[in-house]
C-alpha positions as CSV (number, residue, x, y, z in Angstrom):
1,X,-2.8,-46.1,-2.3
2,X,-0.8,-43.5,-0.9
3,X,2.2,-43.9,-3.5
4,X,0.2,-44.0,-5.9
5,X,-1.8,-40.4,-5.0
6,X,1.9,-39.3,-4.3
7,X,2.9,-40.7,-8.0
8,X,-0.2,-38.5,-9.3
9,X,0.6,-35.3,-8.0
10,X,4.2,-36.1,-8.8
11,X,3.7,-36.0,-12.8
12,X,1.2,-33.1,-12.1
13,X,2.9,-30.8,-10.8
14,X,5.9,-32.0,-14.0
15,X,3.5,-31.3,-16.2
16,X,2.3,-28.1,-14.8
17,X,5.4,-26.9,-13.5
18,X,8.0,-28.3,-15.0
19,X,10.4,-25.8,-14.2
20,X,10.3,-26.9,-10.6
21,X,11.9,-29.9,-11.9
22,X,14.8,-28.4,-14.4
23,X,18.3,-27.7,-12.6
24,X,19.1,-25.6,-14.8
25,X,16.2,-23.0,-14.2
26,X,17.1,-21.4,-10.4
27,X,20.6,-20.8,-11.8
28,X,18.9,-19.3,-14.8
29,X,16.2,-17.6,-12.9
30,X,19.4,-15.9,-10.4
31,X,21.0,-15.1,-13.1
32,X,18.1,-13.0,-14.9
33,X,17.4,-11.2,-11.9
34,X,20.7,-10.0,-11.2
35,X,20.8,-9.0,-14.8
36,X,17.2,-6.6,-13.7
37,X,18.8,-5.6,-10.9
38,X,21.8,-4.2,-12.4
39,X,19.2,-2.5,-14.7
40,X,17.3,-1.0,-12.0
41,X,20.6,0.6,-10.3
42,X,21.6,2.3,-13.6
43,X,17.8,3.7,-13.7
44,X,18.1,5.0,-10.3
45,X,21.5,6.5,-10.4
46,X,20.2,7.8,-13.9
47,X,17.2,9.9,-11.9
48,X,18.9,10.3,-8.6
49,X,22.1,12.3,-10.4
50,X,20.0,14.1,-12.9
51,X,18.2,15.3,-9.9
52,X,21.4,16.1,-7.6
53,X,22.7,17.9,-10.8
54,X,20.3,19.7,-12.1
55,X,17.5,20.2,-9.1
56,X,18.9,19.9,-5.7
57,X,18.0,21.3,-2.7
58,X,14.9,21.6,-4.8
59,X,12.1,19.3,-4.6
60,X,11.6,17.5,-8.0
61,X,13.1,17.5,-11.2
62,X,12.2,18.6,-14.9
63,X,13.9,15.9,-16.5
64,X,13.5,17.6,-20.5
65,X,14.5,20.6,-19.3
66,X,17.3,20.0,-17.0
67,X,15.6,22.1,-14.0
68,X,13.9,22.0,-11.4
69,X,10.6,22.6,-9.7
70,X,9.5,23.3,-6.0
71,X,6.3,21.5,-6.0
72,X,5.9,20.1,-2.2
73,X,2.7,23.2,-2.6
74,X,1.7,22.0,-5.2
75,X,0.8,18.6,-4.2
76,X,-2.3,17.7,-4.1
77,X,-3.7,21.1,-5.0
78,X,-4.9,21.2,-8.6
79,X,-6.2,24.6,-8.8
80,X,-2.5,25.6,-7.2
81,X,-4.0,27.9,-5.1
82,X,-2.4,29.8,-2.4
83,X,1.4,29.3,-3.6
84,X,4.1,30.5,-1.9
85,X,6.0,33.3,-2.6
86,X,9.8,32.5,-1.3
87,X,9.7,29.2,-0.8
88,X,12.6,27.7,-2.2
89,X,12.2,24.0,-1.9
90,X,13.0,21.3,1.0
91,X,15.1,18.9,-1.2
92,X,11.8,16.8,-1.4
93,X,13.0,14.0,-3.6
94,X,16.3,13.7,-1.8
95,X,14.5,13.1,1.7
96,X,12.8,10.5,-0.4
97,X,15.7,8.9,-1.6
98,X,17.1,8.3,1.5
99,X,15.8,4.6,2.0
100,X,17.0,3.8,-1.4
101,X,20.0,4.4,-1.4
102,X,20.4,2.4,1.9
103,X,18.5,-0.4,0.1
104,X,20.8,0.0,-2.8
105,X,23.7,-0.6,0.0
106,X,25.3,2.8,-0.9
107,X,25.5,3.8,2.2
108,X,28.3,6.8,1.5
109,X,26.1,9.0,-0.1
110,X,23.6,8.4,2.4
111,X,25.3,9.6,5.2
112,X,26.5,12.3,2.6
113,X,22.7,13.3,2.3
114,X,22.0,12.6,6.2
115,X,24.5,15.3,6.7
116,X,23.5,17.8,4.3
117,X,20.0,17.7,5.9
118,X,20.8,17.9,9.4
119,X,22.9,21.6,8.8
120,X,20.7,22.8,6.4
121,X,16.8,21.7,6.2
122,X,14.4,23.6,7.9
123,X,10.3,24.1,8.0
124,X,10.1,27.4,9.2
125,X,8.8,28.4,5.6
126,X,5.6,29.9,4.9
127,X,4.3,27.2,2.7
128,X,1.1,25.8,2.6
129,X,1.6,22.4,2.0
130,X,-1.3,19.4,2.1
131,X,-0.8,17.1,5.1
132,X,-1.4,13.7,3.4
133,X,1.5,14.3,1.2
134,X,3.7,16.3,3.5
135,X,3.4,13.2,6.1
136,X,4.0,10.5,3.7
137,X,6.3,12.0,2.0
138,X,8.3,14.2,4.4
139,X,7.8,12.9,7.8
140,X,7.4,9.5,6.3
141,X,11.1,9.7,5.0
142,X,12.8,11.5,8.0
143,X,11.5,9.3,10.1
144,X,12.5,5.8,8.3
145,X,15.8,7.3,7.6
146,X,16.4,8.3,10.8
147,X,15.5,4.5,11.9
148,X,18.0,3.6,9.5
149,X,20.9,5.7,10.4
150,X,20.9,4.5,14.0
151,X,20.8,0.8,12.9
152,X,24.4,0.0,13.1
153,X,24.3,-2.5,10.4
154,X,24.2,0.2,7.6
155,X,27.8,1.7,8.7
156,X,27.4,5.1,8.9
157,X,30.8,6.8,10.4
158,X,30.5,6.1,13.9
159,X,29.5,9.4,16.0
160,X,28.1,11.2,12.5
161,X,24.6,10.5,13.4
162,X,23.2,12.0,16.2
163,X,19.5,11.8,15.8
164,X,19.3,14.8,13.8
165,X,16.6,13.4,11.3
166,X,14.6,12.7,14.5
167,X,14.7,16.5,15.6
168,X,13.4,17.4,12.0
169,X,10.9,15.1,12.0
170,X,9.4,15.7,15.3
171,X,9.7,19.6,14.3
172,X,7.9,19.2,11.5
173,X,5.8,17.2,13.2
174,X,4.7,19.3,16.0
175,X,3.7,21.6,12.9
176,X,1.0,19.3,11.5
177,X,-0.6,19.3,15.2
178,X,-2.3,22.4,14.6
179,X,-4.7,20.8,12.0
180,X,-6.3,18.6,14.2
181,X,-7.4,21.1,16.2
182,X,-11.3,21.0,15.1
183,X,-14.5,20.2,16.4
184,X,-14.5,17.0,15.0
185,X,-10.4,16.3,15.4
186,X,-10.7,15.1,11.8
187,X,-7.2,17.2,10.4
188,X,-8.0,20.2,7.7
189,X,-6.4,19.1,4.8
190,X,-3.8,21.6,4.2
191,X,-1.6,23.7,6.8
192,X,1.2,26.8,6.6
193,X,4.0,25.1,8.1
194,X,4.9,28.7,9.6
195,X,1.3,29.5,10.8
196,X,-0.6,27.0,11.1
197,X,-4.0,26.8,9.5
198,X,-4.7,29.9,7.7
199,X,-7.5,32.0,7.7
200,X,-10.5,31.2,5.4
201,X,-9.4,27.6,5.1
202,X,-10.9,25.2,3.7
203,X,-12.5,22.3,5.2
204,X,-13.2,19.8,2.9
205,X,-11.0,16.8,2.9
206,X,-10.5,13.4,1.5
207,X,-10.4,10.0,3.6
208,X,-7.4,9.2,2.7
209,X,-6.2,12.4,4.0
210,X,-7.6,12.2,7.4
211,X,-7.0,8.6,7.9
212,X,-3.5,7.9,6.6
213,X,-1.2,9.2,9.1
214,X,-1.0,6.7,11.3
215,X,1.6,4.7,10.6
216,X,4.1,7.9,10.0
217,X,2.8,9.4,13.4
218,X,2.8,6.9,15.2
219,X,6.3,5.8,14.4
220,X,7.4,9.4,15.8
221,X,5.6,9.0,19.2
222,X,7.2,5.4,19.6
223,X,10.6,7.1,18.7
224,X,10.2,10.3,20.8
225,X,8.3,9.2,23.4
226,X,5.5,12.7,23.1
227,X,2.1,10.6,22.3
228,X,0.5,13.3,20.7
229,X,1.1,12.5,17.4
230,X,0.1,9.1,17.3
231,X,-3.0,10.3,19.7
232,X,-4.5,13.0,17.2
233,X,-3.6,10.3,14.5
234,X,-6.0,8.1,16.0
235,X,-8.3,10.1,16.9
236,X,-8.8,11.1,13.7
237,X,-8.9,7.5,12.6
238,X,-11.5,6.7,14.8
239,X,-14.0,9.0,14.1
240,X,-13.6,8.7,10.5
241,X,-14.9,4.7,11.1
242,X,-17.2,5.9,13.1
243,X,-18.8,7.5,9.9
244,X,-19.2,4.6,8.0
245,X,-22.6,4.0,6.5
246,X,-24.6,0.9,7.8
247,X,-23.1,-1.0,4.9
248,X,-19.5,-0.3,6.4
249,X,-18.8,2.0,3.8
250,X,-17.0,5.4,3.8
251,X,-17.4,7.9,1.2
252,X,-14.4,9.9,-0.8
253,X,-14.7,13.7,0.9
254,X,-16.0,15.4,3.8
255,X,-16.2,18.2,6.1
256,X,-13.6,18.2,8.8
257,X,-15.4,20.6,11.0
258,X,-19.4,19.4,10.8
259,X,-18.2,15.9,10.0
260,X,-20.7,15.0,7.3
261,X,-19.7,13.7,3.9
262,X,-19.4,15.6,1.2
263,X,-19.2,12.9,-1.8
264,X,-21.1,9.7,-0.6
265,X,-19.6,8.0,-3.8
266,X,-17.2,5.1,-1.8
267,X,-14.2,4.6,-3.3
268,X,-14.2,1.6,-4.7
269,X,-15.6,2.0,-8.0
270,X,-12.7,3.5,-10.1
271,X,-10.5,1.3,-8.4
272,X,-12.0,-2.0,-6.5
273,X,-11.2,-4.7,-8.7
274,X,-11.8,-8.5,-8.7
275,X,-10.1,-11.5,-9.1
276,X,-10.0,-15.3,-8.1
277,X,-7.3,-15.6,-5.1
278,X,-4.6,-17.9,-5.6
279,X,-3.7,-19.6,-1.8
280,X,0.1,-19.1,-0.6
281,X,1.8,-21.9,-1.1
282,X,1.5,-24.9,1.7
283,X,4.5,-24.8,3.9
284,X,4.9,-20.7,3.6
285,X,6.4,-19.8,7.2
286,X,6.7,-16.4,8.6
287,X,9.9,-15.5,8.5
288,X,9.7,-11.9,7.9
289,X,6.5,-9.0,7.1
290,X,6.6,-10.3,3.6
291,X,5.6,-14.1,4.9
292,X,3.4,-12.7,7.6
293,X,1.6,-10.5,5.3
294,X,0.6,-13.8,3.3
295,X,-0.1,-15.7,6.5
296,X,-2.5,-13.0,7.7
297,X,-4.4,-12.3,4.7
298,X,-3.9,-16.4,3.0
299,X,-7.3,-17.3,4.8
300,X,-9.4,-14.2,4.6
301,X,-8.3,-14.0,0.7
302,X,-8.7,-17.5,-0.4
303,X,-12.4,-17.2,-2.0
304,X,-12.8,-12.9,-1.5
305,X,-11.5,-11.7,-4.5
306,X,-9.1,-9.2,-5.9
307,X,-10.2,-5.4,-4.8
308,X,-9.0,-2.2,-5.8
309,X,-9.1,1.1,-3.8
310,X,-10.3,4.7,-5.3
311,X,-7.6,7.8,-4.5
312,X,-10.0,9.3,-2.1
313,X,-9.3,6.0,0.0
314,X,-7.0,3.8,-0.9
315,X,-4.3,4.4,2.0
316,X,-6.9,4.3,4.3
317,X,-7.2,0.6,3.8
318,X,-3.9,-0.1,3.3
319,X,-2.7,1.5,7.0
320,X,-5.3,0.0,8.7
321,X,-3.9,-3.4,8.2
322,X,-0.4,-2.3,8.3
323,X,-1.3,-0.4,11.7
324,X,-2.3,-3.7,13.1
325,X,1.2,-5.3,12.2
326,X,3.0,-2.1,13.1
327,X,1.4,-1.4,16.4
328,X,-0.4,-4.8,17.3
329,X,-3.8,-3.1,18.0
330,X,-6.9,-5.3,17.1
331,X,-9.3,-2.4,16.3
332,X,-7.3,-1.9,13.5
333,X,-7.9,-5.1,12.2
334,X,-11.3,-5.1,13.3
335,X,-11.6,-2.1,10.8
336,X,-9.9,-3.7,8.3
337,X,-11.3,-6.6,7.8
338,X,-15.1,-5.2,8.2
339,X,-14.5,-2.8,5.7
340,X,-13.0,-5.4,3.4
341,X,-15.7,-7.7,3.9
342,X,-18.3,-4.8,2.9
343,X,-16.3,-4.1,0.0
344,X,-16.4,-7.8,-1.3
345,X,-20.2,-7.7,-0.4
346,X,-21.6,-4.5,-2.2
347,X,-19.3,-3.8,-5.1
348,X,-18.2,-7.4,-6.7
349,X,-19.4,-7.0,-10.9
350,X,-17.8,-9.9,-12.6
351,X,-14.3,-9.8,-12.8
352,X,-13.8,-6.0,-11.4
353,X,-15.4,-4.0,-8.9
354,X,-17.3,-0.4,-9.1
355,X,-17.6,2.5,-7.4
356,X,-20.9,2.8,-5.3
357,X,-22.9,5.3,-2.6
358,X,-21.7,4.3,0.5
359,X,-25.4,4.8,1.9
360,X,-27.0,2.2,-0.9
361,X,-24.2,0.4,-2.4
362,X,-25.8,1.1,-5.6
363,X,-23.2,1.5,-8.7
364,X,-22.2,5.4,-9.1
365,X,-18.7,5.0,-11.4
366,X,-17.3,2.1,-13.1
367,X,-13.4,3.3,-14.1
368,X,-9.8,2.1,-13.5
369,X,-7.3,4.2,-12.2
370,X,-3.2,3.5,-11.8
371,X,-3.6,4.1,-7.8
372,X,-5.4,1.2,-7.8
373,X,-2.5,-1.2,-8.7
374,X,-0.9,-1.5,-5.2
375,X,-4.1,-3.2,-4.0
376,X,-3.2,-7.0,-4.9
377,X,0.6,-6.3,-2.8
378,X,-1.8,-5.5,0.1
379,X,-3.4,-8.6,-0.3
380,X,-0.5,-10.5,-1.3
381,X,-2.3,-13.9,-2.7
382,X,-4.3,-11.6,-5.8
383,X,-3.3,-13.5,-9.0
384,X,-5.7,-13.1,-12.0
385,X,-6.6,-9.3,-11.2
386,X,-2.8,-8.5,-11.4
387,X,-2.6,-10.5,-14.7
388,X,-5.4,-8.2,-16.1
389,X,-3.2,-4.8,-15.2
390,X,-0.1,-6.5,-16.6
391,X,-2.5,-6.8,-20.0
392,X,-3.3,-2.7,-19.6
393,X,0.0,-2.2,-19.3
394,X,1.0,-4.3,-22.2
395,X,-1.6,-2.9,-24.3
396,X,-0.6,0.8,-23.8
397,X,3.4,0.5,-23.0
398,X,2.6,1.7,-19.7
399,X,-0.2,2.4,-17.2
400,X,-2.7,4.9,-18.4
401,X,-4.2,7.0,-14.9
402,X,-7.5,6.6,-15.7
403,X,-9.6,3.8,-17.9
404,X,-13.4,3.3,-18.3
405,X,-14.4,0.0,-17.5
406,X,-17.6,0.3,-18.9
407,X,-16.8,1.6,-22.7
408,X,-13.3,-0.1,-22.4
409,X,-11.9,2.7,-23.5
410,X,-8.9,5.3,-21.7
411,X,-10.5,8.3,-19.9
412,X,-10.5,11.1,-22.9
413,X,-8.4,13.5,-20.2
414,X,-7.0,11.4,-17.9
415,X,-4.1,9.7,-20.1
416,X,-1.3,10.5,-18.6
417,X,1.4,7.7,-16.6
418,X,3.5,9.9,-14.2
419,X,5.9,7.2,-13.1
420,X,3.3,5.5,-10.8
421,X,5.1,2.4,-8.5
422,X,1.7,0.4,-7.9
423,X,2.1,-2.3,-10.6
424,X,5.9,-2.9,-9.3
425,X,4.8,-2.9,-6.3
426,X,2.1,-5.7,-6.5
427,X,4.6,-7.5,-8.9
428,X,7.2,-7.3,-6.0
429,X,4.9,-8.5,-2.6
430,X,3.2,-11.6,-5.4
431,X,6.9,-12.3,-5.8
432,X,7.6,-12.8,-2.7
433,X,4.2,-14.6,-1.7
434,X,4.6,-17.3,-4.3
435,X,8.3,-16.7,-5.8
436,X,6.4,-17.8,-9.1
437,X,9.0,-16.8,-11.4
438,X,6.1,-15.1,-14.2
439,X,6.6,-12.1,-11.8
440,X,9.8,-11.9,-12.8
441,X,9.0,-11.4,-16.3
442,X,6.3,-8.7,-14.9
443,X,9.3,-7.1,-13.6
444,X,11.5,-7.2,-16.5
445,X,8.2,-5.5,-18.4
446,X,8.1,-2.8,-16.3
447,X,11.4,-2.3,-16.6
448,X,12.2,-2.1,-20.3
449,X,9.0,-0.3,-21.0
450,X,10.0,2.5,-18.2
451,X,13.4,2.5,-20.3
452,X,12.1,2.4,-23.8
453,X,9.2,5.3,-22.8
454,X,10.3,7.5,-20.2
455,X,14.3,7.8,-19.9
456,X,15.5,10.7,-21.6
457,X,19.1,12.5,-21.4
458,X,17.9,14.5,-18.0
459,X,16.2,11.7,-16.1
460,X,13.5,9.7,-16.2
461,X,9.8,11.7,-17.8
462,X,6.2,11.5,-17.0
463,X,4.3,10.2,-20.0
464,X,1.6,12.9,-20.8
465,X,-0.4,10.8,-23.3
466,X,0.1,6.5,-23.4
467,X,-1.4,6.8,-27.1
468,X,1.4,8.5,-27.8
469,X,3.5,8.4,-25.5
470,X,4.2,12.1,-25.4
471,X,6.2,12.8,-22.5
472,X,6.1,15.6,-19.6
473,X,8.7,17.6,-18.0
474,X,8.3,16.0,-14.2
475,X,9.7,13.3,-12.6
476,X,7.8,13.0,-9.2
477,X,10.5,12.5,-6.6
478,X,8.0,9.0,-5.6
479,X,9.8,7.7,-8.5
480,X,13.4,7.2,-6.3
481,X,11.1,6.8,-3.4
482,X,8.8,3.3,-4.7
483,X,9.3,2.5,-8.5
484,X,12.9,1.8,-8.6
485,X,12.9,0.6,-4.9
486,X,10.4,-1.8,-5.5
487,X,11.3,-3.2,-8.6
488,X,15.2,-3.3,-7.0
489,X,13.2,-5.4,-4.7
490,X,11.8,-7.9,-7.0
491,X,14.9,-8.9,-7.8
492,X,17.0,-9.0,-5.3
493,X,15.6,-8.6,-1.6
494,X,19.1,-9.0,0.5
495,X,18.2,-5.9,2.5
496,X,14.7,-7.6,4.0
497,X,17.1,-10.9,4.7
498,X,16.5,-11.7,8.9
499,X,14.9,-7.9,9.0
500,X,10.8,-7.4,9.2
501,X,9.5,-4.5,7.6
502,X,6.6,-2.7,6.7
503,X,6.8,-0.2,3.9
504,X,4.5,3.0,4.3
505,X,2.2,4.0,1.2
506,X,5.2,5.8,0.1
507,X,7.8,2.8,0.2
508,X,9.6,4.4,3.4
509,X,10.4,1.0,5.5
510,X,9.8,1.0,9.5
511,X,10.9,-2.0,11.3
512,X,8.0,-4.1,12.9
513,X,9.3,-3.9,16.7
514,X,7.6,-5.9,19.8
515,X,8.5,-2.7,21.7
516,X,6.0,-0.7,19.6
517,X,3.4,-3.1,20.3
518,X,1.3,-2.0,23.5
519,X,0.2,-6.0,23.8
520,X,1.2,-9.2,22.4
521,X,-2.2,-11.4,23.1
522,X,-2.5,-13.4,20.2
523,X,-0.4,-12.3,17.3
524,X,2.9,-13.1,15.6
525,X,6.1,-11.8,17.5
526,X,8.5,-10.2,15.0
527,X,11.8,-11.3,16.7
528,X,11.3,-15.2,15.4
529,X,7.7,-15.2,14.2
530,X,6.5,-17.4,16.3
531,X,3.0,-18.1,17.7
532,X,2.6,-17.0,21.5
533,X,-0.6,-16.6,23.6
534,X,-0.4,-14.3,27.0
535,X,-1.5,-16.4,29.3
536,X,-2.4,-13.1,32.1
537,X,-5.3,-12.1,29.3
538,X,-8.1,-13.9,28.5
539,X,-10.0,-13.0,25.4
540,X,-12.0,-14.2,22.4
541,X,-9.6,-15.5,19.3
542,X,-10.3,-14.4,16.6
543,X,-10.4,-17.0,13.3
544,X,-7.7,-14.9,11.5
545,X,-5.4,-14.8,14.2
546,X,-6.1,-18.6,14.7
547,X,-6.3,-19.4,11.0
548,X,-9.1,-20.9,11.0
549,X,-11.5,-20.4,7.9
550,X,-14.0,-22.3,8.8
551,X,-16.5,-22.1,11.6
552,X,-14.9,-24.7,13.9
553,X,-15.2,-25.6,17.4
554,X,-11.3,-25.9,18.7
555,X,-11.6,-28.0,21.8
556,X,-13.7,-30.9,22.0
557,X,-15.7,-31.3,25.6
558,X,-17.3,-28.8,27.7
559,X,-15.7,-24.9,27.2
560,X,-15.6,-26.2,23.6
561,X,-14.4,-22.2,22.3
562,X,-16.2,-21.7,19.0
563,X,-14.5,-19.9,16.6
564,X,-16.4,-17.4,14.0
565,X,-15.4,-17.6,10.0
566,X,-12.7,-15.2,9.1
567,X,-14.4,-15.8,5.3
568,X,-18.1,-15.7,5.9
569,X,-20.2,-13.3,4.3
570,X,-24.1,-13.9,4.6
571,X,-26.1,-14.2,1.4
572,X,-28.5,-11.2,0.9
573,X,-31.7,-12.5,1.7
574,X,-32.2,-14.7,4.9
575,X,-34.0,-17.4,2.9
576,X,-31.5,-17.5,0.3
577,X,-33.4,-16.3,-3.1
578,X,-31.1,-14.7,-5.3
579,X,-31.4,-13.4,-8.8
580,X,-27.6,-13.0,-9.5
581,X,-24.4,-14.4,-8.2
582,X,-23.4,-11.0,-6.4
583,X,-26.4,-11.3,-4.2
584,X,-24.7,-14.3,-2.9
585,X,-22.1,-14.3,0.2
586,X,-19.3,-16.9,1.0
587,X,-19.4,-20.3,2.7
588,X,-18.8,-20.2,6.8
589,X,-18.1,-24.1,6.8
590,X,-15.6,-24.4,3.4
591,X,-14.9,-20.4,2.6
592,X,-15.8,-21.2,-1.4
593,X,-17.5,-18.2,-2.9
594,X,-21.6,-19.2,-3.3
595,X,-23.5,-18.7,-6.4
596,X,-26.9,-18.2,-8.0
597,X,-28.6,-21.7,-9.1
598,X,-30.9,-21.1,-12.1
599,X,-33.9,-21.8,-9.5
600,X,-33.3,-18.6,-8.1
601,X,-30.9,-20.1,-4.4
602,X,-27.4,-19.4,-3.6
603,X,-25.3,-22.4,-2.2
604,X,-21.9,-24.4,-3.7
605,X,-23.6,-25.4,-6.7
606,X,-21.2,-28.1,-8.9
607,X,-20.1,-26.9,-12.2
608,X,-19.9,-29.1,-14.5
């Protein structure tokens, strides 16, 4: 009976996957992606000297005309209000590059750039910059490079480095400190890195932009040893969730000093999206961030769909889980996976999700925007979701900013594709997840269409119009920073080999260190991923760090500990009447998505 189920699967998994099977296909499938790798180099050796011609120390170039622009002001502020008058630029996308090149193993003109930096960048400039970007950015690169100069397999020059990245960084850092300094401790969104908050500022700010610093923050109090960056970071954090609607929602803007929301619209319509999760491959061990970032989320995943995140707070939910790996704090999960399970309740429509008010979870927008992409890397087991962004992409040659899910039609303004890395980025953590070779092919897309539409003689341009594919004079410096990194990733991922990362919303890595971890209780150490349990603390498992999905009890006899569903979300109505499938939850016992029967109750209805 056995060999013959083992027969079955056997000519299954031929038929399905035949490629499994063929000798011939790893050496063909190594010998494309070194192919898209070499392609990927020239790309960013094609932006990165354009930009070190033509634009350096400035911040970004203007690849048609061959000049630059100092737009680290400019960021974020779309009325460009307020902009300096003698500011001269902070070699923005070099600090960006910093981790690419050391992922690209040219570690020469890395310590060529370290150098530079250390003897000439400073922020005593009166430049009022936006903190969201200047942190993930600027801090965010100092601050991964500097972690990446001191480790002594990149072979800097021995006694060339002497933690002067670190001095910047915390510098620059003890300049943000004067925006939290509000009733609320929510940060103002913009700050004079001479002066501090100006007068008259405003005080309306986004969530991301109060509740995405963590990770960047935190890694400078762990390196410095001064808690007060991760502490206001926190802080911040913290009273943001504490915010959050009775539904678990959070709205898109608010007031940092009254700490009521401004735009109750939760940010989840233009972006959250759905999709049917494929599971991780059985036998997937964690062997590095990649592997534990599909271990962590496989259960949770398996039956939620695919989601996708609004601007206003899409890094929000991407640091609180990556806090949680970074720092080992369970109230970051906690926040994580509440929020995630509200999001999966309230704004599910077929296969995409809308936007909604975070106080009634009624539909307010339904749109797709490019931000959205890096949502299904988060998740790292989102299949069918990607495929449908693949088919935008397809369709228009690239990925238009903004497109209306309800007229299926581009946003008449919003057209534009300035170099955005959230598709590769998806296409490079599903790559790793399942090593299905179809991402691959994703890659190579991206790839060719990036050549075909945006490389001209000065660089590499932002598309101003995908109908027609009218191109810009910019090239955002996140373009060195995530869209070649990550796509130099998808095919070939030597520099993660025996290393655990986490990359920051701007693709700067930081090493996931049990020295940065105030307790190890019940989690994953990073030194050999193994399971441990600290037997001095006693306290509740969770299903998710026990991987349970079901509700299960784990030891038989008396102190049987019963174990909550990582996956369950409760139908709408306690007696279970339903008009539609989204008023339906998911299974506790099996984790399968319920549905609607046509006599009006959710359960696991067969289809047939």
């Amino acid at each position: 009976m056995l060999a013959c189920r083992f027969r079955t699967w056997v000519l299954l998994l031929l038929v399905i996957f035949p490629s499994l099977f063929d000798p011939s296909f790893s050496h063909f499938d190594s010998a494309k992606k070194k192919q898209m790798r070499e392609k990927v180099r020239k790309m960013f050796y094609h932006a990165y000297e354009n930009y070190m011609t033509h634009a350096f120390p400035h911040d970004e170039l203007k690849p048609l005309s061959s000049s630059f622009t100092d737009s680290l002001s400019e960021l974020g502020n779309l009325k460009l209000e307020h902009l300096p008058q003698n500011y001269n630029g902070t070699a923005l996308t070099l600090i960006e590059s910093l981790s690419s090149l050391v992922i690209l193993g040219n570690y020469t003109e890395f310590e060529r750039a370290v150098l530079w930096l250390s003897e000439n960048l400073t922020f005593d400039v009166d430049a009022r910059v936006n903190l969201f970007e200047c942190n993930i950015r600027v801090l965010g690169g100092l601050v991964s490079a500097h972690i990446l100069a001191t480790d002594s397999t990149n072979r800097l020059v021995q006694g060339s480095y002497k933690n002067q990245l670190l001095i910047l960084a915390e510098d620059l850092g003890r300049r943000f400190l004067p925006a939290f300094d509000t009733p609320t401790g929510l940060p103002y969104a913009w700050i004079n890195l001479k002066y501090g908050v100006m007068k008259n500022e405003t005080t309306e700010t986004s969530t991301s932009g109060c509740g995405s610093l963590i990770l960047e923050m935190g890694a400078l109090s762990r390196l410095t040893g001064d808690p007060r960056y991760e502490s206001a970071a926190l802080r911040a954090l913290r009273k943001l969730w504490s915010m959050r609607s009775s539904l678990n929602l959070l709205g898109t803007t608010l007031d940092v000093e009254t700490g009521e929301w401004i735009e109750h619209s939760s940010g989840i319509g233009a972006g959250m999206s759905s999709d049917g999760i494929v599971k991780a491959p059985d036998g997937i061990s964690c062997l590095n961030y990649l592997s534990l970032h599909v271990c962590y989320l496989t259960l949770i995943l398996e039956t939620l769909d695919f989601v996708w995140i609004h601007v206003g707070v899409d890094s929000f939910y991407e640091y609180l889980f990556k806090a949680h790996i970074l720092f080992g704090k369970e109230d970051f999960w906690r926040m994580f996976h509440s929020a995630y399970l509200a999001v999966q309740k309230y704004f599910r429509h077929g296969p995409w999700y809308h936007e909604a008010d975070m106080r009634t979870g009624k539909a307010t927008y339904w749109q797709l925007t490019s931000l959205q992409a890096f949502w299904p890397g988060l998740q790292a087991t989102a299949n069918s979701s990607h495929r449908e962004f693949v088919h935008v992409w397809k369709k228009f040659g690239v990925l238009p900013e903004r497109y209306l899910l309800d007229h299926q039609m581009l946003h008449p303004t919003e057209k534009y594709y300035p170099l955005r890395p959230e598709l590769a980025e998806s296409t490079f953590y599903l790559y790793q997840a399942t090593k299905d070779p179809w991402y691959i092919e994703v890659g190579e897309t991206i790839v060719n269409s990036l050549n075909s539409y945006t490389k001209v003689e000065g660089g590499f341009a932002s598309i101003r119009d995908v109908t027609t594919m009218q191109t810009e004079d910019h090239m955002h410096s996140f373009f060195l920073a995530e869209t070649c990194k990550y796509l130099y990733l998808l095919f070939d991922d030597s520099f993660l080999v025996d290393r655990n990362y986490i990359f920051t919303t701007e693709g700067h890595p930081l090493p996931v260190l049990s020295a940065w971890h105030e307790r190890l209780p019940e989690i994953y150490i990073p030194s050999n991923w193994t399971y441990v349990k600290n037997e001095r603390q006693t306290k509740r498992s969770s299903a998710m760090s026990l991987q349970v999905c079901p509700a299960l009890s784990l030891n038989a006899g008396h102190g049987e500990q019963l174990v909550e569903s990582a996956c369950h979300v409760p139908d709408d109505q306690s007696d279970h009447k339903c008009f539609s499938d989204e008023q339906c939850g998911v299974d506790s016992t099996s984790c399968r998505r319920r549905s609607c029967s046509m006599a009006g109750y959710c359960g696991l209805w067969l289809v047939v």
